[in-house]
C-alpha positions as CSV (number, residue, x, y, z in Angstrom):
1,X,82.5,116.8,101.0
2,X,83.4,117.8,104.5
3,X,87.5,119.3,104.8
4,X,87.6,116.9,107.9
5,X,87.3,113.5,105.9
6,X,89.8,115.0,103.3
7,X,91.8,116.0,106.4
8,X,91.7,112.7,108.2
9,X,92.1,110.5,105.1
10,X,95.0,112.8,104.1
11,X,96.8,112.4,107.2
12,X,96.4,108.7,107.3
13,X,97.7,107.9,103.7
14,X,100.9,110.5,104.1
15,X,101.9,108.7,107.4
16,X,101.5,105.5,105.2
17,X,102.8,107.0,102.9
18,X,106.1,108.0,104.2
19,X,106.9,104.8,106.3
20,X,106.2,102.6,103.1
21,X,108.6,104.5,100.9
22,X,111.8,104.0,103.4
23,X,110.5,100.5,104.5
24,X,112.6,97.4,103.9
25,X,110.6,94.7,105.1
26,X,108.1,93.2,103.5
27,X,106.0,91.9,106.3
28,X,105.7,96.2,107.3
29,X,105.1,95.9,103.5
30,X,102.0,93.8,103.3
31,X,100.9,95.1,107.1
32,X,100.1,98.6,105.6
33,X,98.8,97.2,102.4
34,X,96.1,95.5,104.0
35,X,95.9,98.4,106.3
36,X,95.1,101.2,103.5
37,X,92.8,98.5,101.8
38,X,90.6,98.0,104.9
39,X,90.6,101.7,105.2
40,X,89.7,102.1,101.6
41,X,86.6,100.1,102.2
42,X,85.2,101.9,105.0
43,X,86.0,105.3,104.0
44,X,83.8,108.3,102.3
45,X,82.5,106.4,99.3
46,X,82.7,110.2,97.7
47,X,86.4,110.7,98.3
48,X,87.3,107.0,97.7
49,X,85.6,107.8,93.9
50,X,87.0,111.4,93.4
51,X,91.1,109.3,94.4
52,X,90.5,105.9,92.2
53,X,88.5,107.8,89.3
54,X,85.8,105.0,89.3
55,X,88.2,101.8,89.3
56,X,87.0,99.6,92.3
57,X,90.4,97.6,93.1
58,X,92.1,101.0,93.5
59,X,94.5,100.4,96.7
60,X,93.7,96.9,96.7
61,X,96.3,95.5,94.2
62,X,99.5,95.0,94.9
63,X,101.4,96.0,91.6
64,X,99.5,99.2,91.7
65,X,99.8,100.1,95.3
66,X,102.4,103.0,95.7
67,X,101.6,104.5,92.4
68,X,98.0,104.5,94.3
69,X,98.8,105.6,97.3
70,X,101.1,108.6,96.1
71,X,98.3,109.3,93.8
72,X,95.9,109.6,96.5
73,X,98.3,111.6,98.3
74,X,98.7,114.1,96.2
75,X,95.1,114.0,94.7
76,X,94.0,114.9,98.8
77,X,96.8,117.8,99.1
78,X,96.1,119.4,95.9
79,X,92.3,119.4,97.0
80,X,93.1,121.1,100.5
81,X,95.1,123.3,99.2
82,X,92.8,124.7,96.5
83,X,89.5,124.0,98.8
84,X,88.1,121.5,96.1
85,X,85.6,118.8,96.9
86,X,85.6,121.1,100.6
């Protein structure tokens, strides 16, 4: 997998990331839900399976979302860091 889809996925979800965790409204909320999802859909099919481990409504549902996204998060640094899936 090319560093540069890690890198631009990675940068996309931490920015997320960071302004979901402090948000307090949940119309910003739902905005960057939808947001990740759409991006989720049209991203590297290879990455999108090495973050959600095979399950398909990975970033898509709501309950599940920050645990997700933090996952993903992580799951991106860790492999930039050690040059896995580069």
């Amino acid at each position: 997998m090319d560093r540069s889809v890690i890198e631009q996925a990675y940068s996309f979800f931490h920015q997320k990331l960071k302004v979901y965790e402090h948000s307090i409204s949940e119309k910003e909320m739902d905005h960057i839900e939808d947001t990740i999802a759409s991006y989720a859909d049209a991203m590297s099919p290879s990455l999108f399976r090495e973050l959600s481990g095979g399950h398909s409504a990975f970033l898509h549902e709501h309950p599940m979302f920050l645990a997700d996204l933090r996952h993903s998060v992580a799951t991106m640094e860790a492999m930039l860091s050690s040059g896995t899936g580069v």
